[in-house]
C-alpha positions in Angstrom: 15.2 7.0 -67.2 16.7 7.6 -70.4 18.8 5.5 -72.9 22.0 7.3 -72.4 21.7 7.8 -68.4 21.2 4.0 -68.4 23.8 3.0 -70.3 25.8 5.4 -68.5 25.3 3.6 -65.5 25.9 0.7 -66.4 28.7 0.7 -68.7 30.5 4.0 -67.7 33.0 3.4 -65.3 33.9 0.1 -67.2 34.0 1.3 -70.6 36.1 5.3 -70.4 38.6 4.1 -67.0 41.8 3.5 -68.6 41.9 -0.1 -67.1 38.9 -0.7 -69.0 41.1 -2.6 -72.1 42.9 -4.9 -70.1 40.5 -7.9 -70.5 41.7 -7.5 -74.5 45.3 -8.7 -75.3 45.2 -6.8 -78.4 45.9 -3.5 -75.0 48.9 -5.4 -74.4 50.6 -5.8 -77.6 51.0 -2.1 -77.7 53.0 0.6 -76.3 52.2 3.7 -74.4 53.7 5.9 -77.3 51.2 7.9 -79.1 51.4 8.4 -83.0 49.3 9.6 -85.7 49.0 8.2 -89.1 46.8 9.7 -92.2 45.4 8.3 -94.8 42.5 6.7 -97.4 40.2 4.3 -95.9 40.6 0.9 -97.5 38.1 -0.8 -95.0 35.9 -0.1 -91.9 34.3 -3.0 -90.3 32.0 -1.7 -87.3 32.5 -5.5 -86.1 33.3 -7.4 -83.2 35.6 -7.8 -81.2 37.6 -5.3 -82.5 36.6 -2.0 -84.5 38.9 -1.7 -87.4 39.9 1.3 -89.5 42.3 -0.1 -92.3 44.3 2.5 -94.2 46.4 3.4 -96.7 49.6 5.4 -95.9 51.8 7.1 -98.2 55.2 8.3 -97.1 57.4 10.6 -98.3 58.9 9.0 -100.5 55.6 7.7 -102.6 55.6 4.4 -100.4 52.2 3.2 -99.7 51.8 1.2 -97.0 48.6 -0.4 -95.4 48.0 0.2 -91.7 45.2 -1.3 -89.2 44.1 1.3 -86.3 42.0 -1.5 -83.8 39.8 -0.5 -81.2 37.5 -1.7 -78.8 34.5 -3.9 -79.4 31.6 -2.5 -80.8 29.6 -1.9 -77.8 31.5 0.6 -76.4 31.5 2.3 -79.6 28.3 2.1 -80.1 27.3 3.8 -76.2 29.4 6.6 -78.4 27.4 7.5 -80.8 29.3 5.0 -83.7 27.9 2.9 -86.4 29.0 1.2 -89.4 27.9 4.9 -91.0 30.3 6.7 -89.5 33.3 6.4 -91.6 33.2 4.8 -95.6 35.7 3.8 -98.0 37.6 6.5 -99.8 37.5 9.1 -96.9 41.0 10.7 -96.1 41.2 10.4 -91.9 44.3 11.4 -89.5 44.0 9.0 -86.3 45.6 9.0 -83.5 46.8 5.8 -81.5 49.5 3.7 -79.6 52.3 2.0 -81.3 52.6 -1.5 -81.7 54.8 -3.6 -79.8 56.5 -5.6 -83.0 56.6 -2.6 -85.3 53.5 -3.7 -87.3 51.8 -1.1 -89.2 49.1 -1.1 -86.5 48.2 1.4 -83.9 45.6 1.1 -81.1 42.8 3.4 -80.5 41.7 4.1 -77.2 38.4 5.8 -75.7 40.1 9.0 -74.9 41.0 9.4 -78.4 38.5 8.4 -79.9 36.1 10.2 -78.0 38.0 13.7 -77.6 38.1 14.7 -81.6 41.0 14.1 -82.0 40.1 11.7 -85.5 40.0 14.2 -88.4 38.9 14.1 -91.7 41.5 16.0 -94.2 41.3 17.1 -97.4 43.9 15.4 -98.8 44.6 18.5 -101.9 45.6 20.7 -98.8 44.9 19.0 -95.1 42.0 21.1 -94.3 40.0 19.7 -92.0 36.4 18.6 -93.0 35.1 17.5 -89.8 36.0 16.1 -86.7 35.3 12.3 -86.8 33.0 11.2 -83.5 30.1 9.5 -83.0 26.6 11.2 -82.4 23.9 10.3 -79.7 20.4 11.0 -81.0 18.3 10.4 -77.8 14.8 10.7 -80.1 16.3 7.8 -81.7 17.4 5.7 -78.8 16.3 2.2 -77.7 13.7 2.4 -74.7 14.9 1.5 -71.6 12.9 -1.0 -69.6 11.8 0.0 -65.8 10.6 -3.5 -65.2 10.7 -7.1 -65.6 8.9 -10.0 -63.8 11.4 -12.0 -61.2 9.8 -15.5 -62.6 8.5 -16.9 -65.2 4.8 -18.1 -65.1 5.9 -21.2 -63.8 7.7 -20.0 -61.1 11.5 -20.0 -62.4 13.6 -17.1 -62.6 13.1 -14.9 -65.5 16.3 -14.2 -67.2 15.4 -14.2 -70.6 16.0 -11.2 -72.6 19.6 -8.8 -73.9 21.8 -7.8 -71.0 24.6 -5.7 -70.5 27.5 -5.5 -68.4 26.9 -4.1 -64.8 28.0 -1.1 -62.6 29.3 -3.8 -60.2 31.3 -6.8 -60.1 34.0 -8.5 -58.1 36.9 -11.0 -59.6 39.2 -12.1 -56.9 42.9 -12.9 -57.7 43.2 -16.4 -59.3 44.5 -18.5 -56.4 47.7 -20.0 -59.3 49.7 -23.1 -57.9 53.2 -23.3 -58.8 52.2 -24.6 -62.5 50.1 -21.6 -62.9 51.8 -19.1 -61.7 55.0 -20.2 -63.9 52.5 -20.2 -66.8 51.4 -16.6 -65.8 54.9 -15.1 -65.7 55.7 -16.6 -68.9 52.4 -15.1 -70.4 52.7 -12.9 -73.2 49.6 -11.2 -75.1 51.0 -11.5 -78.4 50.8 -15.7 -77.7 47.4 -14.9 -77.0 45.4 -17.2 -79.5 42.4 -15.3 -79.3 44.8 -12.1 -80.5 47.0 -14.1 -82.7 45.1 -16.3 -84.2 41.2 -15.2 -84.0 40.6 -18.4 -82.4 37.6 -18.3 -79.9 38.2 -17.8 -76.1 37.0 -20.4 -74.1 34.0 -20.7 -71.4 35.7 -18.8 -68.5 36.9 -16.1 -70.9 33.6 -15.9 -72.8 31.1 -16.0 -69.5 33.1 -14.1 -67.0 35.1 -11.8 -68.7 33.4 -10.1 -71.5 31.6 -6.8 -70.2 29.9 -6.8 -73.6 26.3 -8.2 -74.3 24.6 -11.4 -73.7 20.8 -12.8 -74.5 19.5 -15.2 -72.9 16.3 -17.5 -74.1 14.5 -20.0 -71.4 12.9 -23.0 -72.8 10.8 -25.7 -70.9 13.5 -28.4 -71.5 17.1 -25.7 -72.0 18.8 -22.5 -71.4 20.3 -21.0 -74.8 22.8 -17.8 -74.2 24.2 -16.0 -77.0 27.6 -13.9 -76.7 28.0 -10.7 -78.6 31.6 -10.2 -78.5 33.1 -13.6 -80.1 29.8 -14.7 -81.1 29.4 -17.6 -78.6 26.4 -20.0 -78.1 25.4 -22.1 -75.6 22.5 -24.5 -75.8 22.0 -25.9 -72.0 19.5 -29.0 -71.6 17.8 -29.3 -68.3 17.3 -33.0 -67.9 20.6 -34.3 -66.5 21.9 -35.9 -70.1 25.4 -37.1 -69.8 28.0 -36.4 -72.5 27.6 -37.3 -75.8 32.0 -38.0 -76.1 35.0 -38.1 -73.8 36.0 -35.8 -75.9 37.1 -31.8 -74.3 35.3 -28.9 -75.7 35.4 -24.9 -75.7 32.4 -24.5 -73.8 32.4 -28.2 -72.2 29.3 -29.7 -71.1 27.3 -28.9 -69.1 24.2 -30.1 -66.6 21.6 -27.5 -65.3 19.0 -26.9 -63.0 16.3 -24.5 -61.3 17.0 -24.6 -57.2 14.9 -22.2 -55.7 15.6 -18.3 -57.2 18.3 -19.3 -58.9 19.3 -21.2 -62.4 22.3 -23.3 -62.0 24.7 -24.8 -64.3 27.6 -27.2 -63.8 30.5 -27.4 -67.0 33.3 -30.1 -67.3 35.3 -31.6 -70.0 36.7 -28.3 -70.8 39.6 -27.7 -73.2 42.8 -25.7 -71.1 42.6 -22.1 -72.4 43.4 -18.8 -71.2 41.1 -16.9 -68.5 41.2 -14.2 -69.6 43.2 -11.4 -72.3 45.2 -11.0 -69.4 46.7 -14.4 -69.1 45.6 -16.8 -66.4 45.9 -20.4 -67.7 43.3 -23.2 -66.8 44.2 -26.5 -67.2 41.9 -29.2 -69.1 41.0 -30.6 -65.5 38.6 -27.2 -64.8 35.3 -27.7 -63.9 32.9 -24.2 -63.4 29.9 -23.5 -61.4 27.3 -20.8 -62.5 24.6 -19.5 -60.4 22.4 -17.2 -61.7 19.8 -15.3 -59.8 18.0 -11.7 -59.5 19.4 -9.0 -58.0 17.0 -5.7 -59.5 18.1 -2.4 -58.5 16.0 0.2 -58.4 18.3 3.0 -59.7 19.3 0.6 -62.3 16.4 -1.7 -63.2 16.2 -5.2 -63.9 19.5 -7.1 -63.4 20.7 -10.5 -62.6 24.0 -11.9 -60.8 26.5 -14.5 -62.3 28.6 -16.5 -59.9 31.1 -18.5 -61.3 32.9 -20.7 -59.1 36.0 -22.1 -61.1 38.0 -25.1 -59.9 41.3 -26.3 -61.7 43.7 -28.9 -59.5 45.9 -28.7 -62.7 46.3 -24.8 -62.3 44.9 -23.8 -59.0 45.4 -24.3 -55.1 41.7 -23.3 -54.2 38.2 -22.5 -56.0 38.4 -19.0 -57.9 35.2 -17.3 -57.8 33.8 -14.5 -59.8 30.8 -12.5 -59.4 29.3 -11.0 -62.8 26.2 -8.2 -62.5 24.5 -8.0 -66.1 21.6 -5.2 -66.7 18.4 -5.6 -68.9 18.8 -4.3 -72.0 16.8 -1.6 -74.1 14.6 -2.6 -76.4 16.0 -2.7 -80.4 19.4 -3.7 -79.2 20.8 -5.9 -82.2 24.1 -7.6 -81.9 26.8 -6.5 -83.9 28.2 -9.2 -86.1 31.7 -11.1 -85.6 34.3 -10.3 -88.1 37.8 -10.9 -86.2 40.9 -9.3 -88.1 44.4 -10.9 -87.7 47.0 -9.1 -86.6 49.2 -7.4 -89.2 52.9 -9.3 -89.3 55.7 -6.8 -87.6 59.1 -6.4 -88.7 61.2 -9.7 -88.7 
């Protein structure tokens, strides 16, 4: 199997459907108008969680003005041929995107767009076009995919460790939202969204079940460590039953874990109240989650495991919510792309 049918596989339908941004809030704080804007590339930061292309416009009248075009992680740029090569300071590009809701000097690029070559490079002395701006797949240079992995450790555990990626299936049922919640839901708006507004990092749910974008895992004799590309998230998990070290709530909470059987098991509490997902979804500081992690190889695919999360909230919720997660082992040479969120740029008053 090659690098690009694999990834294909795995990531296609996720990454290209136009539903595929709705896990981000940045999606929501824009409109379905399409613009273009041209310009001299101040920045590029191939960085997660958001690509962005940072230029400066000048109008007609002489007015320079600086304008952010965000994107998609890096991930699914990357599966396009991107990398932090593919544009560079000083380059004169025309992009196309979606307006922003507030009337920032922001647009939103999308993975039609960005894919179709549509993103030009002009010469700026007469708008010429140099060269359409897209990303280039060189399979000689591709990571190798890997047909197989053992199901356990020598020890008899289940072998997760390694770099996955999000899977060709998956199943989220509707959050079962009291009265509290669902007022909380209707009220939601993504440009509150902290994680948008702010850059402040999303909490476990959001982080574990909800990011389609790498995750490495590393099995120890005494813990479990995973590491999140997207919002650079880490999670060091003992396996001996320790209690808290404080009352105190946390992003990620704390956790107890075990081996039963095929499966790797982890229990989280004292979580802060955050937001499920981009898309809203409220928890209260009263959630506790369930993971179960187990196995589930595919012979079409390769190695892959299941995440259950079974997510309880009486301060949000009538009944459990549960989320299945498939993640598929990566190929090898796979390096995370490093964190660099971007705030927002301010819209008009």
């Amino acid at each position: 199997m090659t690098y690009t049918h694999a990834l294909a596989i795995c990531l296609g339908v996720m990454l290209t459907a136009p539903s595929a941004h709705a896990h981000h809030a940045w999606a929501a704080v824009f409109t379905e108008e399409t613009m273009e804007i041209e310009g001299v590339v101040t920045e590029y930061n191939f960085k997660n969680p958001h690509v962005n292309i940072m230029l400066s416009v000048t109008d007609e009248d002489g007015v320079e003005t600086e304008w952010m075009a965000t994107g998609p992680a890096a991930p699914p740029f990357r599966r396009w041929g991107w990398t932090e090569n593919t544009i560079a300071v000083g380059q004169y590009l025309q992009l196309t995107g979606r307006k922003s809701r507030t009337g920032a000097p922001m647009i939103v690029m999308v993975g039609d767009d960005i894919q179709s070559g549509r993103f030009l490079e002009l010469d700026p002395a007469d708008g010429s076009i140099i060269r359409k701006v897209v990303g280039t797949v060189n399979e000689s240079q591709a990571p190798v995919v890997v047909a197989s992995l053992p199901l356990t450790l020598g020890d008899g555990r289940v072998n997760l460790t390694g770099t996955w990626l999000g899977g060709p299936r998956g199943r989220r049922d509707p959050p079962p939202l009291n009265e509290v919640g669902a007022a909380l839901q209707a009220d939601f708006d993504a440009l509150n969204d902290p994680a948008f507004a702010t850059c402040s990092d999303p909490g476990l749910v959001r982080q574990v079940a909800f990011t389609p974008h790498p995750m490495r895992v590393m099995q120890y004799d005494d813990r479990v460590v995973f590491e999140y590309e997207e919002h650079g998230g880490r999670r060091e998990i003992y396996l001996d039953g320790r209690g808290p070290d404080t009352s105190e709530h946390s992003r990620f909470g704390h956790h107890v874990a075990r081996y039963e059987g095929d499966e790797l098991i982890i229990e989280s509490s004292q979580l802060l109240g955050n937001l499920a997902s981009g898309g809203g979804n409220a928890l209260s500081d009263q959630t506790t989650t369930i993971e179960r992690y187990r196995r589930v190889d595919d012979p079409e695919v390769g190695p892959m495991f299941e995440m259950s999360m079974a997510i309880s909230d009486p301060g949000h919720l009538t009944d459990t919510w549960n989320i299945r997660w498939l993640k598929v082992f990566a190929p090898e040479g796979l390096d995370f792309v490093e964190v660099d969120c971007k705030l927002p740029l301010p819209g008009n008053p």
